[in-house]
N, C-alpha and C positions, 0 to 999 in steps of 0.2 A: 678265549674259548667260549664257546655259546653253549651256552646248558640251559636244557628244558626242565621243566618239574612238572609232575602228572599228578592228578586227586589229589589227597591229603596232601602231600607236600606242597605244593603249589599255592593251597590255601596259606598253609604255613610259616610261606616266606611273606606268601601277599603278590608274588606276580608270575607270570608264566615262563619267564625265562631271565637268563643275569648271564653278564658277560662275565668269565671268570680270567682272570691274568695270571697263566703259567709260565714259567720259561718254555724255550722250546725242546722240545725231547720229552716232558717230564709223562712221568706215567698216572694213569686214570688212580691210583692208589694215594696219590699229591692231591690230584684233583680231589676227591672226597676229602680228605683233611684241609683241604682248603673251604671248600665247602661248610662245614659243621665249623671251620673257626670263623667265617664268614654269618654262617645263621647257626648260632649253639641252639636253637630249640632242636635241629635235625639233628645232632648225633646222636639223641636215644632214638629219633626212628631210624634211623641209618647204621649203626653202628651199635655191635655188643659189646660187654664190658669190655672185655681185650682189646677194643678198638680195632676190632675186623667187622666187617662190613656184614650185614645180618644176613641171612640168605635167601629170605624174601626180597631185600631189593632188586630190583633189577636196571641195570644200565647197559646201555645201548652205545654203542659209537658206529655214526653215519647209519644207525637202522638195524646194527649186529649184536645184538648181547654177546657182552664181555664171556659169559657162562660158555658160549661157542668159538672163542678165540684162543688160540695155545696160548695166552701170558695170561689172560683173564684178568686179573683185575692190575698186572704187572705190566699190560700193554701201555706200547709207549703211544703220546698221541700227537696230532698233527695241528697245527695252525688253525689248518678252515676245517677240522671235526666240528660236527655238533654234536651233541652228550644229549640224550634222552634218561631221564629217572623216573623209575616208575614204582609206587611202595605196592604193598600187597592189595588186591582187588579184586572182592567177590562180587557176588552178582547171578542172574541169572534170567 
């Protein structure tokens, strides 16, 4: 699975994107725990103490935030998705 990272995260890890290896079916909720056990500097920006996902992130599949999908973060995902991450970002 192709996962992007945006601003601070991307700095983060050190690159713009990482292919992640989930079974097939597994839902975007895997994916993040894959993720932060992948790069543990991400789970405090990703994840609050209860290990739910902070509500500033925002994640994308194929271009959708998850925040607009019935499963939201329980969606299951497909093969050739690409994952966009995006942490909080002001500006003006």
């Amino acid at each position: 699975m192709l996962v992007r990272f945006y601003a601070t995260l991307r700095s983060m890890i050190g690159q713009r994107e990482v292919e992640v290896l989930l079974p097939d079916g597994a839902l975007v909720r895997q994916l993040v725990g894959e993720i932060v056990t992948l790069y543990p500097a991400l789970r405090q920006e990703m994840l609050d103490q209860s290990g739910n996902l902070q509500s500033h992130i925002h994640i994308f599949i194929n271009g959708r935030d998850i925040t607009h999908l019935e499963n939201q973060i329980d969606t299951r995902l497909s093969p050739g998705d690409v994952i966009s991450i995006f942490p909080p970002v002001g500006g003006g």
